[in-house]
C-alpha positions, 0 to 999 in steps of 0.5 A: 531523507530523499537522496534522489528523485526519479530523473522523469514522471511521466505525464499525459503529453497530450492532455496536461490536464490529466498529469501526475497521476503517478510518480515515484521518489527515493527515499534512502534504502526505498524506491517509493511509488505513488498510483492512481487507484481510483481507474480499477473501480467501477465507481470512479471510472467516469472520473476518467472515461475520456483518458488512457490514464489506466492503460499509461499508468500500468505501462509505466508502473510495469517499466518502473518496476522492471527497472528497478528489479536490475541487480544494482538498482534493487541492491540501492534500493532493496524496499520497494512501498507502494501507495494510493487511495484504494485498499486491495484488501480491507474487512470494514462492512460499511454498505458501498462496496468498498471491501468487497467489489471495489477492493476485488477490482482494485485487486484484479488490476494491480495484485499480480504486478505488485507480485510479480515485481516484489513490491515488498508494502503497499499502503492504501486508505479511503476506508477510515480506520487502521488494517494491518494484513499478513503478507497476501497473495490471491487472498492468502497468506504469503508467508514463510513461517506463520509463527513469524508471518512478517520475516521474509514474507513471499508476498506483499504486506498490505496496510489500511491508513486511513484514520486521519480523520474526514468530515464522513466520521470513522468507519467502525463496523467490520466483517467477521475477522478473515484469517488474512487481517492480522490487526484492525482499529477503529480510533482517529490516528496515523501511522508512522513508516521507519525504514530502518535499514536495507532489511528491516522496515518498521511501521506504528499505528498511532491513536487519539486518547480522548479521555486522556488527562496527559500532554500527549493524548497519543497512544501506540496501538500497533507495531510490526517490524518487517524484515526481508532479507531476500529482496526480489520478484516473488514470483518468476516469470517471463 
């Protein structure tokens, strides 16, 4: 249940047509923050080469975060998730860039802050499959145990949502494995995020059977539960 909106989303006060790019909302234990991702790829930089969209978006995004990394706003709201179109990290081989130079530039403008600030998940689609990564940081494992990757991660936990379906079809060739991709599925489907408690959040991918005889031709084909028990910036800084 949303228990309170942000008191103010930002919004270009000289151009209304360029507004609610980025907002953010709480939902129970979490602080949830929705970005423009699409002004860190080269591809969809004439979409918005008459704007300041990325330099305001970074600006507040930054003031956000610091806000609420204050002791009594991180204790109300522990979890802080982050969404948006682009995946920083992703391993399909389909031909257009899209996990290799689109997700490195996607990386160069938001890896560090999501970092430096404690985002604890972020959550991006545009290729159309499922990926569940490991915690990461500058393409490695951000972890404090590798038998138990997802307890007190030091680094956020990246995930693919993007089988809802599209009329371009299902992205289903992938890289060869990197060792950060812990999960990866090419079936229609969707996920459901459960934020259990201030420690523990648990996220399911769910599939569509299509062979399947039953009432509910839905299949649960990944499941991570994550806990932090040290909410904060995972790195200092000044």
């Amino acid at each position: 249940m949303v228990d309170q909106t942000v008191n103010s989303i930002d919004k270009f006060q000289n151009n209304p047509h360029w507004n609610n790019h980025y907002y953010a909302f709480y939902l129970g234990p979490a602080l949830v923050i929705s970005i423009n991702m699409e002004v860190y790829v080269d591809t969809y930089n004439y979409l918005f080469k008459n704007t300041t969209l990325q330099h305001d978006q970074e600006t507040w995004l930054i003031d956000r975060l610091r806000e609420a990394n204050k002791p009594e706003a991180r204790k109300k709201h522990p979890w802080i998730i982050v969404f948006g179109h682009q995946p920083l990290y992703c391993s399909s081989s389909r031909q257009d860039g899209s996990c290799t130079t689109d997700a490195e530039q996607t990386r160069d403008g938001l890896e560090d802050i999501f970092y430096r600030w404690g985002v604890d998940i972020v959550i991006g689609a545009h290729i159309h499959n499922y990926e569940r990564e490991y915690p990461m940081y500058k393409g490695k494992r951000a972890v404090q145990s590798y038998e138990d990757p997802y307890r007190n991660p030091k680094g956020p936990v990246y995930i693919v949502s993007g089988a809802g379906g599209c009329p371009e079809k299902i992205d289903v060739q992938f890289f060869p494995r990197p060792d950060w991709n812990a999960f990866a599925d090419s079936q229609f489907g969707y996920g459901i995020l459960e934020i259990v408690n201030r420690t523990t959040v648990v996220y399911q991918q769910k599939a569509i059977i299509y062979d399947c005889t039953c009432d509910y031709p839905l299949q649960v084909i990944d499941q991570v539960e994550i806990v932090q028990e040290h909410h904060g910036p995972f790195a200092k800084f000044e």
